[in-house]
N, CA, C and O atoms as a Tripos MOL2 file, in Angstrom:
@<TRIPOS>MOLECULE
protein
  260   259    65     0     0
PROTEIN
NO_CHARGES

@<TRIPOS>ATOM
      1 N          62.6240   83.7340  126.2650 N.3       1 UNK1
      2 CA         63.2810   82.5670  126.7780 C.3       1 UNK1
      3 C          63.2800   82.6090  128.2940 C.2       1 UNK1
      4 O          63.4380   83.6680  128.9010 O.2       1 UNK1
      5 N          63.0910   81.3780  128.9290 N.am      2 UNK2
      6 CA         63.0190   81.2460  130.1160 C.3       2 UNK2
      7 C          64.0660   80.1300  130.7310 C.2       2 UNK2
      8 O          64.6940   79.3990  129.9660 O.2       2 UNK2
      9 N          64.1680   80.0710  131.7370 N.am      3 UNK3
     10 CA         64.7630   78.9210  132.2330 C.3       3 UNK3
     11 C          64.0520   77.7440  132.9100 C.2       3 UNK3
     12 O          64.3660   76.5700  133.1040 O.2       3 UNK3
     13 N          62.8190   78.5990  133.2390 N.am      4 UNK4
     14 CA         61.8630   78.2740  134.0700 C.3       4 UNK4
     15 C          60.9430   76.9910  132.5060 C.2       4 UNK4
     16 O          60.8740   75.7620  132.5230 O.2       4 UNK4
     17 N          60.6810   77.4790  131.9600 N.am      5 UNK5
     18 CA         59.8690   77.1720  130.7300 C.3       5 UNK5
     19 C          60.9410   76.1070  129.9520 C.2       5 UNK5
     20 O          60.4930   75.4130  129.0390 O.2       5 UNK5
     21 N          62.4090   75.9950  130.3510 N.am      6 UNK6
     22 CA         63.4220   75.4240  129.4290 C.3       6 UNK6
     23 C          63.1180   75.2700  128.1240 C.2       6 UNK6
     24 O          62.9670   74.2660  127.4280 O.2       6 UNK6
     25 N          63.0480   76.5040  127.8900 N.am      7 UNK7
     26 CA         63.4200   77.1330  126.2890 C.3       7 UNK7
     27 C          65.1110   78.0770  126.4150 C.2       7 UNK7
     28 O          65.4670   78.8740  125.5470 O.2       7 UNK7
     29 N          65.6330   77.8730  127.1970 N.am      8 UNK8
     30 CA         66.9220   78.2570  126.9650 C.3       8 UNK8
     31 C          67.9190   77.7800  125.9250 C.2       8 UNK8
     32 O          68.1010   76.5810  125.7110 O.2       8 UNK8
     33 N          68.5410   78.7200  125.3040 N.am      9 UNK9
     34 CA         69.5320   78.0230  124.6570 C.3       9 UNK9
     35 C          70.9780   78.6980  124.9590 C.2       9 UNK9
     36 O          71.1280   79.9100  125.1110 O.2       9 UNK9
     37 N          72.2170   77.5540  125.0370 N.am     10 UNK10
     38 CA         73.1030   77.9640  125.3850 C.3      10 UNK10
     39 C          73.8400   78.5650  124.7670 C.2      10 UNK10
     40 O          73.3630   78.9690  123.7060 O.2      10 UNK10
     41 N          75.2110   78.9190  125.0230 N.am     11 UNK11
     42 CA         76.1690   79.1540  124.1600 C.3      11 UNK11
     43 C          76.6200   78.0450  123.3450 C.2      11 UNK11
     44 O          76.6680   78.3340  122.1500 O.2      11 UNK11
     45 N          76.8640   77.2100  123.5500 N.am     12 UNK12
     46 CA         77.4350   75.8830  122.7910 C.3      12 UNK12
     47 C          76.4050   75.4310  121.5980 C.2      12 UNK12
     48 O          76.5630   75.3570  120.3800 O.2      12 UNK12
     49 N          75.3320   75.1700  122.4130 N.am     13 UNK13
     50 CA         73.8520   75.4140  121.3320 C.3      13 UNK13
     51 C          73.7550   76.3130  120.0910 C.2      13 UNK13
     52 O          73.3110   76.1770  118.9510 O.2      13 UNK13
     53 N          74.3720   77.3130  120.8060 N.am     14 UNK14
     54 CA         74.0860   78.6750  119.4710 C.3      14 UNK14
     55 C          75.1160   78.7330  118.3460 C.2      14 UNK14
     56 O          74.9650   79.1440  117.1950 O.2      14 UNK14
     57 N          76.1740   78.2370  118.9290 N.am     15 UNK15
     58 CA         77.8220   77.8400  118.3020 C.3      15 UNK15
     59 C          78.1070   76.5180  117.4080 C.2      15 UNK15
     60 O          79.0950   76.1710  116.7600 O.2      15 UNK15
     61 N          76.6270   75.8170  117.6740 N.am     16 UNK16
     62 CA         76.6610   74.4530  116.6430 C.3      16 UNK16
     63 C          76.0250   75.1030  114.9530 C.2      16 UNK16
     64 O          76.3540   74.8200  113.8010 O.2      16 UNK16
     65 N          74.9280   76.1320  115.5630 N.am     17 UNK17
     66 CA         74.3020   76.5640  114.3130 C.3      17 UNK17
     67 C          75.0090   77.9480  113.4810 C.2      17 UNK17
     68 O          74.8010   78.2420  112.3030 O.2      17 UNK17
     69 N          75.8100   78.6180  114.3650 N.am     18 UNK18
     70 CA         75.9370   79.8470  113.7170 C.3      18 UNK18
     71 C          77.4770   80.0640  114.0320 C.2      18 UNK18
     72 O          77.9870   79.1420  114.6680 O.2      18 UNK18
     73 N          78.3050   81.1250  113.6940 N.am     19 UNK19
     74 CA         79.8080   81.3230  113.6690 C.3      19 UNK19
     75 C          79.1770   82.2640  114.9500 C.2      19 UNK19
     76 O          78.0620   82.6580  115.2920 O.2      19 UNK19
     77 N          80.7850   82.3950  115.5150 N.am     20 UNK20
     78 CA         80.8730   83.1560  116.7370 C.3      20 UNK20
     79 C          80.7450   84.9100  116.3380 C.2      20 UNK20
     80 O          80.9430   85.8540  117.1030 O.2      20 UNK20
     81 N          80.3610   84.9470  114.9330 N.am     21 UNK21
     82 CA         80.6090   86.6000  114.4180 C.3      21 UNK21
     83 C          78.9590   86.9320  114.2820 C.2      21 UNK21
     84 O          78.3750   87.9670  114.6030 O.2      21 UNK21
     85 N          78.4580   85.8010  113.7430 N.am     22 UNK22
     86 CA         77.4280   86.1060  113.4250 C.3      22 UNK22
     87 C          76.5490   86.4820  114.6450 C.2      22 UNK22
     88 O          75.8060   87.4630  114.6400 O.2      22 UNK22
     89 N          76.7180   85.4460  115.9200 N.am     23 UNK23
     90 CA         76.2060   85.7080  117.0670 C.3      23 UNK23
     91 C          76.7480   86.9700  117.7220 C.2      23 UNK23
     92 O          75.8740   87.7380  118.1240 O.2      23 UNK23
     93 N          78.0630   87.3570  117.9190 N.am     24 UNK24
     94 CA         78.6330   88.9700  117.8130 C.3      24 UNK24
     95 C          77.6770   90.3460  117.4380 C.2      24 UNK24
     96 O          77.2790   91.3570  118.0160 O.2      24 UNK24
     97 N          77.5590   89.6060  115.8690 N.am     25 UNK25
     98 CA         76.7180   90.6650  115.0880 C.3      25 UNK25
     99 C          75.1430   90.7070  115.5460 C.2      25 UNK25
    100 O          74.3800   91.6340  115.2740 O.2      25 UNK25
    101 N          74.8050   89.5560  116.2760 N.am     26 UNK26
    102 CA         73.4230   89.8090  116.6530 C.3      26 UNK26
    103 C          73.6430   90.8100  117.9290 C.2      26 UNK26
    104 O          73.1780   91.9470  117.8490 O.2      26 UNK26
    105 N          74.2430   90.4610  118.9330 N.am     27 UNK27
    106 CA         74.5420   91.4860  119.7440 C.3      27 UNK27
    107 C          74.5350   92.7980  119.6500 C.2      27 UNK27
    108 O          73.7650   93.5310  120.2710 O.2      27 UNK27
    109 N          75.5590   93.2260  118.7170 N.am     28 UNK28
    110 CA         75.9540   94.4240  118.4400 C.3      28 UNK28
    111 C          74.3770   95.4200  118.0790 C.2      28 UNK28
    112 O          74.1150   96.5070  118.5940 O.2      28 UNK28
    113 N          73.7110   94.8450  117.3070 N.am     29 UNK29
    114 CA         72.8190   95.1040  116.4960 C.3      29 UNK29
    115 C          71.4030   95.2140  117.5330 C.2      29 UNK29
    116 O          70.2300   95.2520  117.1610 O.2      29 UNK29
    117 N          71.7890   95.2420  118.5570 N.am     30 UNK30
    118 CA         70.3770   95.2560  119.6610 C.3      30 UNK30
    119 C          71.0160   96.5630  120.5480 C.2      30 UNK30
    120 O          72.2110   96.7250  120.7940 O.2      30 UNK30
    121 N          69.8000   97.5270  120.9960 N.am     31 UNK31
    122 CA         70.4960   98.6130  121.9150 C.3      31 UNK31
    123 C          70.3470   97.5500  122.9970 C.2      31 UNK31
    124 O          69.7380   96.4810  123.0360 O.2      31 UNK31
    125 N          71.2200   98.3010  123.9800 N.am     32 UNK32
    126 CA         71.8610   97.4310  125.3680 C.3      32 UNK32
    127 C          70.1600   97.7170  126.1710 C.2      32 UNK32
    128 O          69.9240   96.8360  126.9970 O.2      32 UNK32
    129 N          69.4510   98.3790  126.0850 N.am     33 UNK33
    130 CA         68.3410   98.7430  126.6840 C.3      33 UNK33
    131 C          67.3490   97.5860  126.5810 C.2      33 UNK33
    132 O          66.6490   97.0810  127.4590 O.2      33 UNK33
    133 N          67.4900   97.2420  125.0410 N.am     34 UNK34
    134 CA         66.2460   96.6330  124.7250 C.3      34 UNK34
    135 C          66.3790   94.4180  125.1120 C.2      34 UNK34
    136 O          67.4200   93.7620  125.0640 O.2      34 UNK34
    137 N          65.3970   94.0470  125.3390 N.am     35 UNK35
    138 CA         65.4390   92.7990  125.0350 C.3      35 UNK35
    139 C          65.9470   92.2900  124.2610 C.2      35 UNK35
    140 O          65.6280   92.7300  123.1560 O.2      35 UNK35
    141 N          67.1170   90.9840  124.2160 N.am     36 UNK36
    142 CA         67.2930   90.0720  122.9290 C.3      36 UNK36
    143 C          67.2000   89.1620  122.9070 C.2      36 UNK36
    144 O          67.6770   88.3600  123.7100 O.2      36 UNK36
    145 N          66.4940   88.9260  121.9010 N.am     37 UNK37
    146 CA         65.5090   87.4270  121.8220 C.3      37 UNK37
    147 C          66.5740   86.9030  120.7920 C.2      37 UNK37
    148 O          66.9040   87.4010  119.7160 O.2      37 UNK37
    149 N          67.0760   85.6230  121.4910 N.am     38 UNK38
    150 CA         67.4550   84.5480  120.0450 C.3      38 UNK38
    151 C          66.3590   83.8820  119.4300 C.2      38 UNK38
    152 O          65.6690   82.9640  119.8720 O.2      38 UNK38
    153 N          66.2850   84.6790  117.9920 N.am     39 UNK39
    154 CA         65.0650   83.3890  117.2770 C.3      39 UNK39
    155 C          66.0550   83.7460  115.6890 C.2      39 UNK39
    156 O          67.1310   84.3090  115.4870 O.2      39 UNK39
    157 N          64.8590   82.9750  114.6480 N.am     40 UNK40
    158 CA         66.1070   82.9690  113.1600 C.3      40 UNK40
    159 C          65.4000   83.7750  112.8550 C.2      40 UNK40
    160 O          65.3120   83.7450  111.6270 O.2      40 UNK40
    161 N          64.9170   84.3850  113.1880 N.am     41 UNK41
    162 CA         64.5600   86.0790  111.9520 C.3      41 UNK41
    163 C          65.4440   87.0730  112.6790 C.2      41 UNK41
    164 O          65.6600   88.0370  111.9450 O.2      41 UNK41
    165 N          65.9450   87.1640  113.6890 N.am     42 UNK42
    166 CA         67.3580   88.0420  114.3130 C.3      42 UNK42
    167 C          68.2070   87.4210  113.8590 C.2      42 UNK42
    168 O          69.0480   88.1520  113.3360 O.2      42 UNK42
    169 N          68.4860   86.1080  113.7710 N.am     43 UNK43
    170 CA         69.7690   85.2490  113.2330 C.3      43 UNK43
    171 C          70.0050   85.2180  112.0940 C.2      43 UNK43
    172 O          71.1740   85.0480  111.7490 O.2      43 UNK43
    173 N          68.7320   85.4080  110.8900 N.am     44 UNK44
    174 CA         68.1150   86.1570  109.8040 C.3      44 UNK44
    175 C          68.9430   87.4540  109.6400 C.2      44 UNK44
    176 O          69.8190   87.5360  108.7800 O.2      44 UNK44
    177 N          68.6410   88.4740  110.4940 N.am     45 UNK45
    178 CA         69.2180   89.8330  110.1000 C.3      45 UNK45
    179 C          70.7380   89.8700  110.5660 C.2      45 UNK45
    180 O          71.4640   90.7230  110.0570 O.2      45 UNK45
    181 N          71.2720   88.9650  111.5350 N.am     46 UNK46
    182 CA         72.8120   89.2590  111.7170 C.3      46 UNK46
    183 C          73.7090   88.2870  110.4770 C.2      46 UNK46
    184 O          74.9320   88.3340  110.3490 O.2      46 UNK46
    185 N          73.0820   87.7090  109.9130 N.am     47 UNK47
    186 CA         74.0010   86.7080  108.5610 C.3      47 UNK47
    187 C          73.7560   87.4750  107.4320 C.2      47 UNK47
    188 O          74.6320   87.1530  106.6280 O.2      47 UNK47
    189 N          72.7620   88.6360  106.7520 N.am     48 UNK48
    190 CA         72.3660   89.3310  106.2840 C.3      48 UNK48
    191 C          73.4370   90.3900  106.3260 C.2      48 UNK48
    192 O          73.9270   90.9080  105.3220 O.2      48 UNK48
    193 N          73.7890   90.6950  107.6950 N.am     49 UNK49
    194 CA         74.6420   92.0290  107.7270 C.3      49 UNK49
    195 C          75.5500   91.5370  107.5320 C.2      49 UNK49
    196 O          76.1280   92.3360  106.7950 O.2      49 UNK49
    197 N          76.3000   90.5560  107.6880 N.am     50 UNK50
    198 CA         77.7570   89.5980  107.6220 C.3      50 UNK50
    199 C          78.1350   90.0420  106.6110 C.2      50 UNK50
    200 O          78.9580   90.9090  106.3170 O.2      50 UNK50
    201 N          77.2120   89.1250  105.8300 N.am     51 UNK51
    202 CA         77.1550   89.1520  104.2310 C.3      51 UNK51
    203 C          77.2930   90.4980  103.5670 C.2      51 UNK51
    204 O          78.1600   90.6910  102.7140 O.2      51 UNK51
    205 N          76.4940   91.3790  103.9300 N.am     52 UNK52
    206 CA         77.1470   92.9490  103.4160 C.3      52 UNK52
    207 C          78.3580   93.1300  103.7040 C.2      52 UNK52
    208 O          79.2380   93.1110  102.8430 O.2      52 UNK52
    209 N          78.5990   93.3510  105.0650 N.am     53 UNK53
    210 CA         80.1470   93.4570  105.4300 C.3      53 UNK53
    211 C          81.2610   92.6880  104.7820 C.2      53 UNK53
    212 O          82.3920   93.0720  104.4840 O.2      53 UNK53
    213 N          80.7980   91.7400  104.6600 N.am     54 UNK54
    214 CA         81.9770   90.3320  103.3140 C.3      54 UNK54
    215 C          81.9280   90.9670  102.4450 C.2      54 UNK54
    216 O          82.9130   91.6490  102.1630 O.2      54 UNK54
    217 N          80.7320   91.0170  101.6320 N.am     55 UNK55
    218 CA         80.8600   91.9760  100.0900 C.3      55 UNK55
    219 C          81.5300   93.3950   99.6390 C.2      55 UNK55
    220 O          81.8720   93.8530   98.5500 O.2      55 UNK55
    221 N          81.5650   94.0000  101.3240 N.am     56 UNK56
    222 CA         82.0570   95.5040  100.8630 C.3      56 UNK56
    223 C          83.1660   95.1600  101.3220 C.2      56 UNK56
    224 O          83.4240   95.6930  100.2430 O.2      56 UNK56
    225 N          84.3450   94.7350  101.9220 N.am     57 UNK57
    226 CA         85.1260   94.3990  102.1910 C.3      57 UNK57
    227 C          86.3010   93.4780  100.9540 C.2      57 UNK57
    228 O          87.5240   93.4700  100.8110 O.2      57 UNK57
    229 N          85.2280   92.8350  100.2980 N.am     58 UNK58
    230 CA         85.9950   91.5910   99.1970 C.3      58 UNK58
    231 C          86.0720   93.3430   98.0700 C.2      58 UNK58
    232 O          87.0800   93.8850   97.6190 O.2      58 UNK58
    233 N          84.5970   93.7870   97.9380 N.am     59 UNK59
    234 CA         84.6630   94.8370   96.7800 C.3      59 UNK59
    235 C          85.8700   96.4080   97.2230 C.2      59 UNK59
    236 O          85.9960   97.4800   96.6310 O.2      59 UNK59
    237 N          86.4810   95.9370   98.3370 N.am     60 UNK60
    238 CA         87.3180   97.2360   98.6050 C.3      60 UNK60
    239 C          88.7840   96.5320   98.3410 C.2      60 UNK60
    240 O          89.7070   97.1520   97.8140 O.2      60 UNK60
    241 N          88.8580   95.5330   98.6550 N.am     61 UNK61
    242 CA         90.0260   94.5160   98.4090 C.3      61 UNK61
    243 C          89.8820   94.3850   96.6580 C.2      61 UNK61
    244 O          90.9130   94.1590   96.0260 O.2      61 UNK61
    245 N          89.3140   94.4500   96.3410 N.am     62 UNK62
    246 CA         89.3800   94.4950   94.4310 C.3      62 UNK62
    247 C          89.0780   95.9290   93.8000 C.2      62 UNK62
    248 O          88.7240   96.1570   92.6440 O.2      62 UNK62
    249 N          89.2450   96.6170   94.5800 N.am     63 UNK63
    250 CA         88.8670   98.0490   94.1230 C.3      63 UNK63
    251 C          88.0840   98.9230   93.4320 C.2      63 UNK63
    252 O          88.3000   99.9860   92.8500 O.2      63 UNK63
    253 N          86.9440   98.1100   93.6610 N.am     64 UNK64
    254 CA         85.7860   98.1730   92.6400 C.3      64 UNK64
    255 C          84.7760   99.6310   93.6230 C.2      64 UNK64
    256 O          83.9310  100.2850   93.0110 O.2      64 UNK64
    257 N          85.1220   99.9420   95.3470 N.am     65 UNK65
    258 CA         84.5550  100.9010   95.7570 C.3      65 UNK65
    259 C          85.6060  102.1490   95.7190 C.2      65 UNK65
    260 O          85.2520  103.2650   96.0990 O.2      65 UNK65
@<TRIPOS>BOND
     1     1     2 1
     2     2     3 1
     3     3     4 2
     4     3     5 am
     5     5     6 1
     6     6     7 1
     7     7     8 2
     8     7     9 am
     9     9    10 1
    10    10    11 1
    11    11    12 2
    12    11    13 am
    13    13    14 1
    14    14    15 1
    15    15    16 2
    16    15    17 am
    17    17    18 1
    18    18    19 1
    19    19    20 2
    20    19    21 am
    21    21    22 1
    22    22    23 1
    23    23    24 2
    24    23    25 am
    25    25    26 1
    26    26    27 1
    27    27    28 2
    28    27    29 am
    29    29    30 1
    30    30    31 1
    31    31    32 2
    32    31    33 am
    33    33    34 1
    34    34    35 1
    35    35    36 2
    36    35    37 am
    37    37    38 1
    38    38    39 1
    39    39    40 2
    40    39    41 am
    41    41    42 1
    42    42    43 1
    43    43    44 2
    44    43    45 am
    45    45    46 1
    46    46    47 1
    47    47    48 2
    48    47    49 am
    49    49    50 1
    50    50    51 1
    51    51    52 2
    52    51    53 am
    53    53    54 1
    54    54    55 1
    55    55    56 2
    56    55    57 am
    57    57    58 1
    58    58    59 1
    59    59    60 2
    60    59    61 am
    61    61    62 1
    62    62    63 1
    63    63    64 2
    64    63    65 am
    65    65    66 1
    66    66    67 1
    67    67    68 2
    68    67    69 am
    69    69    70 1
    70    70    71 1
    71    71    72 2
    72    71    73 am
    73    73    74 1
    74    74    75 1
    75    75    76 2
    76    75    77 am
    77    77    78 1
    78    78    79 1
    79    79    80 2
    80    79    81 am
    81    81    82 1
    82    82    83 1
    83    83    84 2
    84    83    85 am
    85    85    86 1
    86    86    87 1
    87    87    88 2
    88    87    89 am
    89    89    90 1
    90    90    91 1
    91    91    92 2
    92    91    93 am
    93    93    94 1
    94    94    95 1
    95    95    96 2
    96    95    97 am
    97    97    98 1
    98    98    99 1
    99    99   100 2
   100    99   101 am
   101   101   102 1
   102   102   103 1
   103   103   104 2
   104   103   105 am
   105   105   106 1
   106   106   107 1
   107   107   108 2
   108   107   109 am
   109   109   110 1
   110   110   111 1
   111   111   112 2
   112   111   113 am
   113   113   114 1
   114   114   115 1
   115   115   116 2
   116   115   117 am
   117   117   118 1
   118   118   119 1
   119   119   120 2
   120   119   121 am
   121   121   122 1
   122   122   123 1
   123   123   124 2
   124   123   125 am
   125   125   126 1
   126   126   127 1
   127   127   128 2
   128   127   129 am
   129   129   130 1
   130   130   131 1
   131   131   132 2
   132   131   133 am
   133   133   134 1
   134   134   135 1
   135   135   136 2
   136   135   137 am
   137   137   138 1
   138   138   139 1
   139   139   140 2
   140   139   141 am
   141   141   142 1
   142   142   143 1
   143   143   144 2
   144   143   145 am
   145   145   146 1
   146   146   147 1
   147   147   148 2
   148   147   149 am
   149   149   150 1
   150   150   151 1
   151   151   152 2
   152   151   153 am
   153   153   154 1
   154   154   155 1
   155   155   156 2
   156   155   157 am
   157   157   158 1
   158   158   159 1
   159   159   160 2
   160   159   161 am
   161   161   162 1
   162   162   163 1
   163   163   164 2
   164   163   165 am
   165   165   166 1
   166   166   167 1
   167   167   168 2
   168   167   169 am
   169   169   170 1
   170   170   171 1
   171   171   172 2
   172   171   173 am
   173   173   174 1
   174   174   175 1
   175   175   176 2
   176   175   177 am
   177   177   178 1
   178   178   179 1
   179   179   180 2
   180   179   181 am
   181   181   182 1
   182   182   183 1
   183   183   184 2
   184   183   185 am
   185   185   186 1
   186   186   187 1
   187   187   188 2
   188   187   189 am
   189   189   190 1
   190   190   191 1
   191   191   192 2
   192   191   193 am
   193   193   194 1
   194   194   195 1
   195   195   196 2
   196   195   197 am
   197   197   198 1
   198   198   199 1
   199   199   200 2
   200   199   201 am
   201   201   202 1
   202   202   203 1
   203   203   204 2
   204   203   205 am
   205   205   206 1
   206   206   207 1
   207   207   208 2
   208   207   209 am
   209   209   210 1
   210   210   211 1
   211   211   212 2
   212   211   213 am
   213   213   214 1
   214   214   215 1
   215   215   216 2
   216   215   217 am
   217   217   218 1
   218   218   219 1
   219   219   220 2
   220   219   221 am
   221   221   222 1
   222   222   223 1
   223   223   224 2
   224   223   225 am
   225   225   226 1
   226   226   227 1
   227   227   228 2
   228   227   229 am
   229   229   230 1
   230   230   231 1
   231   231   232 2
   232   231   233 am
   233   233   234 1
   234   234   235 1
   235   235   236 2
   236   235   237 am
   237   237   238 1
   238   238   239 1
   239   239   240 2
   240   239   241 am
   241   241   242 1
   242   242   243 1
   243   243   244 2
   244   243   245 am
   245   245   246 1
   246   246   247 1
   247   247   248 2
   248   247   249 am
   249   249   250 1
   250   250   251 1
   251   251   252 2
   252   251   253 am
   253   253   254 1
   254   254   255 1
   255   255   256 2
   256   255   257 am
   257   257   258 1
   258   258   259 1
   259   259   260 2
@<TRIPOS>SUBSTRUCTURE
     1 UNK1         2 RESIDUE 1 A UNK
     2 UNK2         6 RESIDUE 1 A UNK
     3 UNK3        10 RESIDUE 1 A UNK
     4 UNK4        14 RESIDUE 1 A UNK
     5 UNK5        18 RESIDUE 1 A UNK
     6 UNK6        22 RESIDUE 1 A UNK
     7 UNK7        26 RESIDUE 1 A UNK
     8 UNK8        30 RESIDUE 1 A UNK
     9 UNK9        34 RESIDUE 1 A UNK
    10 UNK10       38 RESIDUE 1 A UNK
    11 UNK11       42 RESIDUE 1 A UNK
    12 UNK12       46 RESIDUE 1 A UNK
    13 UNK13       50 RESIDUE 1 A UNK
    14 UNK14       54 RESIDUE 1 A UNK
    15 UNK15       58 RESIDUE 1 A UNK
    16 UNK16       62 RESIDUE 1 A UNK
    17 UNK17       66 RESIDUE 1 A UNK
    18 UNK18       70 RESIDUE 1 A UNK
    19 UNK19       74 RESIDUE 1 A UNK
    20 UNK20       78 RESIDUE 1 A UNK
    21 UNK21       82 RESIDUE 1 A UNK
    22 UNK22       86 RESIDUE 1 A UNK
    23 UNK23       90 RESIDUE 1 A UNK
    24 UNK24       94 RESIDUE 1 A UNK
    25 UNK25       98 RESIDUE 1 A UNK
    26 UNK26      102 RESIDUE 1 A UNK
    27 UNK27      106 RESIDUE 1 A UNK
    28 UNK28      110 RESIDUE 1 A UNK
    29 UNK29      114 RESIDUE 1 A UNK
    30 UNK30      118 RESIDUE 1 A UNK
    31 UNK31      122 RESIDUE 1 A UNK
    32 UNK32      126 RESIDUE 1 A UNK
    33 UNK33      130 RESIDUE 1 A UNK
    34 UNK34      134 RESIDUE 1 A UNK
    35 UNK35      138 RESIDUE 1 A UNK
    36 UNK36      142 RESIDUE 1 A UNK
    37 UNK37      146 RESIDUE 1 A UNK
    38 UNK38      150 RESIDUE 1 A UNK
    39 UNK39      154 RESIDUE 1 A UNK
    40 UNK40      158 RESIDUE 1 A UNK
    41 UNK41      162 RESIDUE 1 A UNK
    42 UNK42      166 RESIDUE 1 A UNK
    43 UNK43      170 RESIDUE 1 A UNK
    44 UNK44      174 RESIDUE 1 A UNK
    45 UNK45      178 RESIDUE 1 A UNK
    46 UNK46      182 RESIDUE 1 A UNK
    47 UNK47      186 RESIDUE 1 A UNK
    48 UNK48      190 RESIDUE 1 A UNK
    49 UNK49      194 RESIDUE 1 A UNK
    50 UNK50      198 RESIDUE 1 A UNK
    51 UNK51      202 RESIDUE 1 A UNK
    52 UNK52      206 RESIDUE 1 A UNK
    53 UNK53      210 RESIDUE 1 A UNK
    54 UNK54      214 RESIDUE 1 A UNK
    55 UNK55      218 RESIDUE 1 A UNK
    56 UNK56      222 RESIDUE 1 A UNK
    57 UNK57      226 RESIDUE 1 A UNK
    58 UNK58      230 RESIDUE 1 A UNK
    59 UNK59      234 RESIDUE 1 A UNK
    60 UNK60      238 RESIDUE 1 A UNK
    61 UNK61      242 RESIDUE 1 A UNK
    62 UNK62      246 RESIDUE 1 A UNK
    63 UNK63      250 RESIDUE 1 A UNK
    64 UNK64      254 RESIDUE 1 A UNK
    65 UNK65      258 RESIDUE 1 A UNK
């Protein structure tokens, strides 16, 4: 993404398509070293992890772990 190229996308932009956790979770999920690219195969893997985290969470709340 560039600014130059206006392929930027904003925060507000990113907040129409996705929850503020999920974008969190993309963060988290990148070392601070490396590049992070917003595209939907990262947006792909942070709703992916959500979703685990919901499931083990609902399955610890019902005591099934």
């Amino acid at each position: 993404m560039s600014k130059s190229t206006n392929n930027v996308v904003g925060i507000g932009e990113a907040l129409e398509k996705h929850t503020s956790r999920q974008i969190r979770l993309l963060c988290l999920l990148h070392l601070w070293s490396t590049t992070l690219d917003y595209n939907q195969n990262e947006m792909d893997e942070a709703e992916n992890y959500e979703e685990t985290m919901r499931n083990f969470f609902r399955d610890l709340n019902q005591g099934l772990c």
